[in-house]
N, C-alpha and C positions, 0 to 999 in steps of 0.2 A: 496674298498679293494685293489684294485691293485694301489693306490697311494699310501698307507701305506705299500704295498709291497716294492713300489720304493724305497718310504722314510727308509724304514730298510736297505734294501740293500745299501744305497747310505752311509747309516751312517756305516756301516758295512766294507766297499771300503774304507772310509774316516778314520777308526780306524786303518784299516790294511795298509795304508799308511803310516802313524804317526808310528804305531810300527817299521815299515823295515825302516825308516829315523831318528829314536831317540837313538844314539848310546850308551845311558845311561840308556837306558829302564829295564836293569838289575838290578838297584841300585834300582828298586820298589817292589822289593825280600826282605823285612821287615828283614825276620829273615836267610834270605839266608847265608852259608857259604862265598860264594865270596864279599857278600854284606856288611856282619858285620865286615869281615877282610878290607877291604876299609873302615868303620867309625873306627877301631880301629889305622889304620896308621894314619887318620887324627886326631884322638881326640891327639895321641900323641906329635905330636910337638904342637901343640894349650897350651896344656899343659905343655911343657917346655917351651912357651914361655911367658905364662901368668902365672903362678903359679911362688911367690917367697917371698920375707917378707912382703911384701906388701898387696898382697892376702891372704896372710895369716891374717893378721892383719883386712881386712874387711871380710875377713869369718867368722871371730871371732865375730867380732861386728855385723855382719848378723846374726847370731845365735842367739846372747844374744836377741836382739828383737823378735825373734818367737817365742823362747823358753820360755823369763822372764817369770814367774807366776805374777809377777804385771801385766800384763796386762789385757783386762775385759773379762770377761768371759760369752759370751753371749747364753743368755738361750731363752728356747721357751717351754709354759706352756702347758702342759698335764695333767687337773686334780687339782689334790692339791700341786703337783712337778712341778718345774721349770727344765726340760733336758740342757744338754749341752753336746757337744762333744770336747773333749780337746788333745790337743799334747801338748808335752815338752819334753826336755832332756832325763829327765829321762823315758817319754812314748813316742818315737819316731811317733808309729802307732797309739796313742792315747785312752782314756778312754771314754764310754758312760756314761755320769753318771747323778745322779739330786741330787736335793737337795729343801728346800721347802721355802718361800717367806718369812722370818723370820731369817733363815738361810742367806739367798744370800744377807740381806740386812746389814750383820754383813762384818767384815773386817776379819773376818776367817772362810771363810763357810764351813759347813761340810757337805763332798760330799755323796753319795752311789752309789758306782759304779756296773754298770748294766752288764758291757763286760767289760773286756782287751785287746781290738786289736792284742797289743804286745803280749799277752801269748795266744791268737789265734795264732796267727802265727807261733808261733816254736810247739805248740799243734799241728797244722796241717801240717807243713813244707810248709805252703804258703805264698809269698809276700802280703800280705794283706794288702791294701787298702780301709781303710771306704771311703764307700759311701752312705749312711744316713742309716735311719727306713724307713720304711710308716706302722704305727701303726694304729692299731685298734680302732675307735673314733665312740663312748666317752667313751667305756669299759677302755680304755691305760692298756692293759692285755698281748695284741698277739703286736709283729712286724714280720713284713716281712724286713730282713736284709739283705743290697745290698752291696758287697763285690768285687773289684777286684783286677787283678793280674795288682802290680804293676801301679797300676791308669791308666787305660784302661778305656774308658766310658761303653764295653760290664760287666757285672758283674755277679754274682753266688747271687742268693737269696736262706735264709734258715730261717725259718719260729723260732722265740726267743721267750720263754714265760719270760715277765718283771717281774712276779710274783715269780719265781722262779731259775730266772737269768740264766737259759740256753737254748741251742737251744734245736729244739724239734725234733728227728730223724724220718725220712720217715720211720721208721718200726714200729715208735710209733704214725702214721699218720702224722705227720708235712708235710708241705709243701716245697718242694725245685727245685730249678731249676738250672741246669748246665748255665755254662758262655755262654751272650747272651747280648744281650741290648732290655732288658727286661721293660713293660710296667705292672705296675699290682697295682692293689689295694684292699681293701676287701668288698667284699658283705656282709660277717657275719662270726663270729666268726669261722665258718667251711665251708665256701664260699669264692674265690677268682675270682676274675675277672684277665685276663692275655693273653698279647701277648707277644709273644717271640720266637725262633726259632723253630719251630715243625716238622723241615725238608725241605724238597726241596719244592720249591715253597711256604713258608711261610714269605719271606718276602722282602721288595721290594725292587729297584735298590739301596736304598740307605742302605741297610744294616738294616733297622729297623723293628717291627711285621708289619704286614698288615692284621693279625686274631687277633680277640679276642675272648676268650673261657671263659666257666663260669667253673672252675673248684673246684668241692666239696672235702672234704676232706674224705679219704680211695678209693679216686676212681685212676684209673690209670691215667696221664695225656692222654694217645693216647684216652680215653674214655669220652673228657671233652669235654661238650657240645658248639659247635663255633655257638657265637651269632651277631657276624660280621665280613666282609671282606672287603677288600679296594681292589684297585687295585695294581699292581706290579710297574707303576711307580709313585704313590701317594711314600709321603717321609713315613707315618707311619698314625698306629690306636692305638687309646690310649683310657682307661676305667678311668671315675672318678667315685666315689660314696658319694655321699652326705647323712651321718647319722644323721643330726643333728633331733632329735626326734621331731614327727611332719611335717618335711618337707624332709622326705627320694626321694631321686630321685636317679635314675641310670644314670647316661649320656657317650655316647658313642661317638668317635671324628675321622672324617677322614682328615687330611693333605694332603690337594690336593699338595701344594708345601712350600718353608717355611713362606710364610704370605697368604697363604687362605683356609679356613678350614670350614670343616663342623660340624655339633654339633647336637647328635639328644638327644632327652629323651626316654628309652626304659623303656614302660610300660606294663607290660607281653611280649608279643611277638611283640608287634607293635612297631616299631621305630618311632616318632614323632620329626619333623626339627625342632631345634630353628632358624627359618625362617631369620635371618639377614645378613647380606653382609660377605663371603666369607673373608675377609681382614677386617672383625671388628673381636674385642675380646670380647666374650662375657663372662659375669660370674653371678653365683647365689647366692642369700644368703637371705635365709628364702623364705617371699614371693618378692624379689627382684631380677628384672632380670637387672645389668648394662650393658654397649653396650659400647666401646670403640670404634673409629669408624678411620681407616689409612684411609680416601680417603672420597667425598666428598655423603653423602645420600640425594637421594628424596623419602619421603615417605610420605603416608597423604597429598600431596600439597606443604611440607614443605620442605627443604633442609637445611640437619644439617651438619655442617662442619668439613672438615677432624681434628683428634687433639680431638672430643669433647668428651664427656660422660656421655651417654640420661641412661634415666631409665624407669622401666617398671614394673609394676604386674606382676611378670612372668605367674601364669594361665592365664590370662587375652589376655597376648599378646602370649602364645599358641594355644589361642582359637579363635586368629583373632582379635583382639579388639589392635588397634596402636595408644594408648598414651602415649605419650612421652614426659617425661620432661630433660630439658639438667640441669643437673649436674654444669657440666664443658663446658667452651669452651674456646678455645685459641685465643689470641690476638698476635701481633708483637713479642713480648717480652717472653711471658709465654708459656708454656706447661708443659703439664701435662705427668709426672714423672711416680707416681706408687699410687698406693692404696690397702687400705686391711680395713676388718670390724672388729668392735668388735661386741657382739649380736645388740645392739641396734644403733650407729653410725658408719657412713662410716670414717674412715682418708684417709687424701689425701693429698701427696708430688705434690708440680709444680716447676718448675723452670724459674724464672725470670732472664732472659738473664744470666743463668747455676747456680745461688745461687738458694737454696734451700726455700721455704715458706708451712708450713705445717697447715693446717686448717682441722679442724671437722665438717664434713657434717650430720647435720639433715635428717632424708628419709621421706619422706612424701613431707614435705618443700620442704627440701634441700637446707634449708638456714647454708649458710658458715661461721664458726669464726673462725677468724685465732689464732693459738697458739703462745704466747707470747713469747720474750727470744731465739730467733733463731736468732745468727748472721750474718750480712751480708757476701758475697762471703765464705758461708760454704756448706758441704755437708750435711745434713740431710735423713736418712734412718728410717726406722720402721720396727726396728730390731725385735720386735714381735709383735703378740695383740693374743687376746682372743675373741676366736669366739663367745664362748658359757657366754662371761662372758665380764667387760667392762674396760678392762686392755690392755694398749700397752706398750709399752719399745719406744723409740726414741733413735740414734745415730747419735750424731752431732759433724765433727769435720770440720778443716779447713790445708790448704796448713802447716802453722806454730801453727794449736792450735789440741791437741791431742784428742781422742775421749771424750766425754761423754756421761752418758747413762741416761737418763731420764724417770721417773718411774712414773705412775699415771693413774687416768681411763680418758678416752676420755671423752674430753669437761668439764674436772674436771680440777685441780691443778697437776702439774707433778713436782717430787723433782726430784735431782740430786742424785743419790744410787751410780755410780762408775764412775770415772774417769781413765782413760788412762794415764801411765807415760810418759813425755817427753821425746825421744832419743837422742834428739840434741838441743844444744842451739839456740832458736829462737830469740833471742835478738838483732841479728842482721840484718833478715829476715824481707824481704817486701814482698807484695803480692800487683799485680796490675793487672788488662786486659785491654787488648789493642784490638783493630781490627784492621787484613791486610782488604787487597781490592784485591778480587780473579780476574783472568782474566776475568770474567763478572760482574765486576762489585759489586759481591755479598760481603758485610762486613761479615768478618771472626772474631768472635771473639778467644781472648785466654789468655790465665795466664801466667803471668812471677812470677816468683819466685825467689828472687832476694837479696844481701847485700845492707845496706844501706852505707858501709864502701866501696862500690866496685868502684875503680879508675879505668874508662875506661872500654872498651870492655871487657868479662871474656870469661873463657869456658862455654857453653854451650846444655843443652841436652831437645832435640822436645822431647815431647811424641804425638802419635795420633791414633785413630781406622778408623773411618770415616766406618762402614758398620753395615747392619743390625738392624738399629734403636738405637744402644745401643749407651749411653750417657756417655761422659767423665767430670766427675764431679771434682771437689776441695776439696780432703780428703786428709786425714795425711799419710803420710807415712812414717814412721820411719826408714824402711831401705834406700831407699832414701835419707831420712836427713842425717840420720849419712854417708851412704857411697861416697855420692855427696854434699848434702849442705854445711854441717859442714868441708867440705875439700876444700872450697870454690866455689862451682860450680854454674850454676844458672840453674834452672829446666824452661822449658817452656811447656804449655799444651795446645794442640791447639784442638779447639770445630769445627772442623770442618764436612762439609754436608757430605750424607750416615748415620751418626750417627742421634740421639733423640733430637739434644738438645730444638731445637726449635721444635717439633712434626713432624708426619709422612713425613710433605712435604719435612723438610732440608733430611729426609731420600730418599725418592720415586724421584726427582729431580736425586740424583746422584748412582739410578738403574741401570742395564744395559747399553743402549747405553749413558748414561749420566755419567759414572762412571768413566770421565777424570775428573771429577768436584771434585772429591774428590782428587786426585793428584794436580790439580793447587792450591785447597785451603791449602794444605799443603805446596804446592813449597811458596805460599803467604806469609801465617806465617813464615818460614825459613826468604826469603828474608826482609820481616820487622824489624825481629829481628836483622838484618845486618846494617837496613836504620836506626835502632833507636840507631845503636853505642850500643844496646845492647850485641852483640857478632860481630866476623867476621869469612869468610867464615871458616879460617883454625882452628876456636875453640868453629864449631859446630859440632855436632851430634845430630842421631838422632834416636828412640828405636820403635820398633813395632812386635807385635805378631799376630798369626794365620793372621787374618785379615787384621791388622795393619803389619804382617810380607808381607802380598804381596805390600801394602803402598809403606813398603824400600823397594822392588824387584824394586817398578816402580821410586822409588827416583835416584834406583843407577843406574839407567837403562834409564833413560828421563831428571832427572833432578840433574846427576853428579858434576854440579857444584857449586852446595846449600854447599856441605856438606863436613867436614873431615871426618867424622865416620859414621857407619852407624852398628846399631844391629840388626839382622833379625831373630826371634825367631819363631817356628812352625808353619811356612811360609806357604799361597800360592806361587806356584811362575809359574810351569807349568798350566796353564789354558788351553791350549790343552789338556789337559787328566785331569783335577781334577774332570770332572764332573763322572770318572771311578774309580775313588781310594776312599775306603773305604764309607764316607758318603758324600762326593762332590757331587754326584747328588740330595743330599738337597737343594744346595746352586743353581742352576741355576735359580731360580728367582730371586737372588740376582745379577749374572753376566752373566745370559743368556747362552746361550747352545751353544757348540761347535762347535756339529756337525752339525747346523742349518747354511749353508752360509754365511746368512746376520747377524747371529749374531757373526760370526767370524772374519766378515770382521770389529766388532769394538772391538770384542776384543783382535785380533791379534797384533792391535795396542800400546797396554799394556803390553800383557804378558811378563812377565821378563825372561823366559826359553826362548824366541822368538827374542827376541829385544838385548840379549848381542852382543859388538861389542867387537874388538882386537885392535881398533884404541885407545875408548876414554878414559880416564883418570877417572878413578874410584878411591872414596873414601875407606880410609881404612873400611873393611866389617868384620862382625863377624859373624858369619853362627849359629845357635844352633836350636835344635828338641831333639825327644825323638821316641828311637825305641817304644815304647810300646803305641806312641798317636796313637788310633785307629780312631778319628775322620778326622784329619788333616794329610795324611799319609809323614810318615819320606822322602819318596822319593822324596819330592818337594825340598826341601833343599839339598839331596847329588849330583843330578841331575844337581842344578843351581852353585854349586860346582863343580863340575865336568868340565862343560861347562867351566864356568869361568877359573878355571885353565888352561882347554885348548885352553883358547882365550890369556893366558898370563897373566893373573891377578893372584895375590895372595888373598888367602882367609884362614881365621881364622877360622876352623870349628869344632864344639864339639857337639856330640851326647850323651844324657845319655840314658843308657841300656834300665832303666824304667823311669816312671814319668806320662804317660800319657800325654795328651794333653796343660795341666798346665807344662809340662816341668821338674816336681820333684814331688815325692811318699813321701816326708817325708820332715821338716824342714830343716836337713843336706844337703840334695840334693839341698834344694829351698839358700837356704845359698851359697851353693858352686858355683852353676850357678849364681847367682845374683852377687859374687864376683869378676866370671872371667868375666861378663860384665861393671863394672865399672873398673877392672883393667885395660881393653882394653878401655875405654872411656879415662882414667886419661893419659895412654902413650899413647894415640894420641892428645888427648885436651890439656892436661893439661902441661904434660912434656916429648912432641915428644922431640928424637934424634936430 
């Protein structure tokens, strides 16, 4: 006790140092008077100096691609209706609506719209933001409807009968719950399962529930029975319920940190552990327990390897009995992507050095056929399937081939039902990947995107994540084409470690004290691009967001001389304080804790609020966030603004009011911002002064 004494007080001494030494510590004042009038001076000149016919003209054409109605309209089947949630011009906030499989497969479908976002929102005089259902399954009668202000990840739920297309009022029993970042799902038609803010000490460092309550409908929420607790610094506790008839189960979830997690089945009052490794992903379906496994298992004698994905009886292997058959496992080259079931077959996405290969898994067997007509270096997704029934959706598009959507039952024949319009002419567009050679050695793959008409060196723009396992794949992107391809630019994507692409290890490798690995493999990619006369230094840039936004912190910040441009969109950037701002102390198993010494002593070495100098020679920068991202708070961005400025640097910086974390609450926003980042790529790539 009296080491965790120390330990508190030492981090306590350690916070209140950093405050009386951070002369910008103000600017983490979100919606502060002093603070908004500081984003409104900067947004200003940003904006006269980026905004003009130019901008104009690709806000235009940013538009047209969000908005067009040609494009696919992807659904997810509930029943006898196929749902979809739609924006457009003319529904900025967007419609809930369905339609039935008969319908969607004609070239004029006819909708039934469930909700109007848009006439929610001046109905209530709120910036309304959807952010989905979690319906009632298999009755699809009740949803629970998650709503914020202005695209914030905390939201307002208010309990919609589908049946009669409105909400159902807490005086006429419905279910609702004030703005929170809310966990909840249903137990039965008059049963919710539910964490959310319940007051003081309900929920933990990171801002998320750490209770879960069973709460019945007509009862008070303060009177709803709490069927779990986590701890205050666990990231969250989460309720799922499995209705499927016949194999109802409750399962309850505790997030020790963001990759290790506990998982029980609550059978009356007994909690029962699905017993597997902390950092696997486990999931159910029917009598089927899969095991997803980030890091290396001995179990039985046997050791099954990080990447794989064993399967199991699930009573069987609650009851103690460890048979396990591997699914999946990964080689050099492959790993495994994503998966989802229909009743009777698994589908399963992998990815062979970042191309997509989609194959139908047998259970029992689990013997693998792969699905036919999937082109090489494409992205492939499984845009839906049916749980209770043997129906998936496919979406497969590529760098220069637009979506299509592929229609049919698993392990049967799949047609082609809709296609995606072209934005940009691809007829002159190559698609190739290349591999840098990272400071260790390690081959970096990545995409160029490129003319086949192009004489010489061109402009150029990096894309990259590099964290959290997530995987940068080869899909369409239509604002992109039109507002960089099609104006001759050449796109480069670089698959670099931290991210999926090659399973858990390219991730867990560049964790914590190893997460300069993800910056060198980035500086890699840049500098090849330069070796192969594909670009040079002064008509590169380079784009990255949240995670990818602290990437350019350490670009502009370590490796200044890669770059002419640099986008840094809802940025880490102070890493001395993000594990205190809003959900940051999520992420310290991703970058390790601050206020731990030795883990400072490697991350000090990165942070870009840390590391700016007055000396070096910094590329052109574009700063942008969103007051209203609740996740990634706005202050890392005005802060490293700030600083900058006052080391002598110029910086380009635009806050929008709302947007949440994505950066824009509605197509016109996402338009607008995406315009003033290629405007500012084009005058400094394309045709600096």
């Amino acid at each position: 006790m009296a080491s965790m004494a120390s330990d508190e007080r030492s981090r306590e001494e350690t916070t209140s140092t950093v405050e009386q030494t951070d002369p910008y510590l103000w600017l983490e004042d979100v919606t502060g008077d002093d603070a908004l009038d500081w984003v409104r001076k900067h947004n200003t000149p940003t904006l006269d100096e980026l905004t003009g016919e130019r901008f104009e003209q690709m806000r235009t054409e940013a538009l047209e691609v969000l908005d067009t109605d040609a494009r696919i309209p992807y659904v997810t089947r509930r029943g006898e209706f196929l749902y979809d949630f739609w924006r457009d011009a003319t529904n900025p906030r967007g419609l809930w609506r369905r339609t039935t499989l008969e319908s969607y497969r004609t070239d004029d479908i006819e909708w039934d719209v469930l909700l109007d976002v848009d006439a929610l929102a001046t109905e209530d005089g709120e910036n309304w933001v959807w952010s989905g259902p979690t319906v009632l399954v298999p009755e699809y009668t009740l949803a629970l409807i998650s709503l914020s202000r202005g695209g914030a990840d905390a939201t307002v739920i208010r309990e919609f009968d589908m049946r009669t297309r409105s909400f159902v009022s807490p005086e006429d029993g419905g279910f609702e719950l004030p703005e929170a970042k809310t966990d909840v799902d249903w137990e039965d038609e008059n049963t919710i399962l539910v964490g959310t803010d319940f007051g003081p000490g309900s929920l933990t460092e990171s801002g998320y529930p750490r209770i879960i309550k069973r709460w019945r409908r007509g009862q008070p929420l303060a009177a709803a029975e709490t069927l779990f607790t986590g701890e205050v610094t666990d990231v969250s506790v989460g309720a799922g319920v499995d209705r499927t008839p016949g194999y109802e189960r409750t399962f309850l979830s505790r997030s020790l940190d963001f990759f290790n997690h506990e998982l029980y089945e609550l059978r009356g009052k007994e909690l029962i552990r699905v017993d597997v490794p902390t950092d696997a992903s486990p999931s159910t379906h029917r009598e089927w327990l899969l095991i997803k496994l980030r890091t290396d298992w001995e179990v039985g004698g046997k050791v099954y390897v990080a990447g794989s994905l064993l399967a199991a009886n699930y009573n069987e292997f609650i009851s103690g009995t460890v048979d396990l058959a591997i699914v999946f496992e990964p080689d050099e080259h492959t790993f495994l992507n994503h998966y989802t079931w229909t009743r009777d077959q698994l589908v399963m996405v992998t990815l062979v050095d970042v191309a997509s290969r989609v194959e139908i898994v047998t259970p029992g067997t689990w013997h693998r056929e792969l699905v036919p007509n999937i082109p090489a270096a494409t992205n492939t997704v499984i845009a839906a399937a049916d749980h209770l029934g043997d129906e998936i959706f496919l979406d497969s598009s590529g760098f220069d081939t637009p979506s299509r959507l592929l229609w049919g039952s698993a392990g049967g024949e799949l047609t082609e039902i809709k296609t995606a319009p072209a934005f940009f002419d691809a007829d002159d567009i190559t698609v190739d990947q290349y591999f840098a050679t990272s400071a260790d050695g390690t081959a970096i793959p990545y995409f160029v995107v490129g003319h086949r008409s192009a004489q010489g060196p061109g402009p150029t723009l990096l894309g990259g994540y590099g964290g959290f396992e997530n995987s940068s794949t080869p899909g369409y992107g239509g604002v992109l084409g039109r507002l960089w391809l099609a104006r001759g630019g050449t796109y480069a994507l670089a698959n670099i470690r931290g991210g999926g692409e090659y399973g858990p290890r390219w991730h867990t490798q560049a964790m914590r004290e190893g997460r300069h690995k993800v910056a060198e493999d980035f500086a890699a990619v840049a500098a090849d691009l330069v070796r192969r006369d594909i670009t040079t230094v002064d008509r590169l840039g380079a784009q990255g967001g949240s995670n990818g936004g602290l990437l350019m912190g350490i670009m502009l910040t370590q490796y200044p001389e890669l770059f002419a441009a640099l986008v840094c969109s809802v940025p880490l950037l102070d890493m001395r304080r993000f594990h205190l701002l809003l959900a940051g102390a999520s992420w310290v198993a991703e970058y390790g804790d601050p206020d731990n010494p030795d883990d400072w002593a490697f991350i000090s070495k990165y942070s870009p609020y840390q590391n700016i100098s007055a000396d070096a020679d910094y590329p052109a920068l574009l700063m942008t966030t969103s007051t209203r991202d609740d996740r990634v708070h706005p202050g890392h961005a005005r802060k490293m603004t700030a600083a900058l400025e006052a080391a002598g640097h110029k910086v380009l910086y635009y806050e929008n009011i709302e947007g949440g974390h994505g950066g824009a609450a509605d197509n016109a926003q996402a338009a607008f911002k995406t315009a003033l980042t290629y405007e500012f790529l084009h005058r400094v790539l394309v045709d600096p002064e």
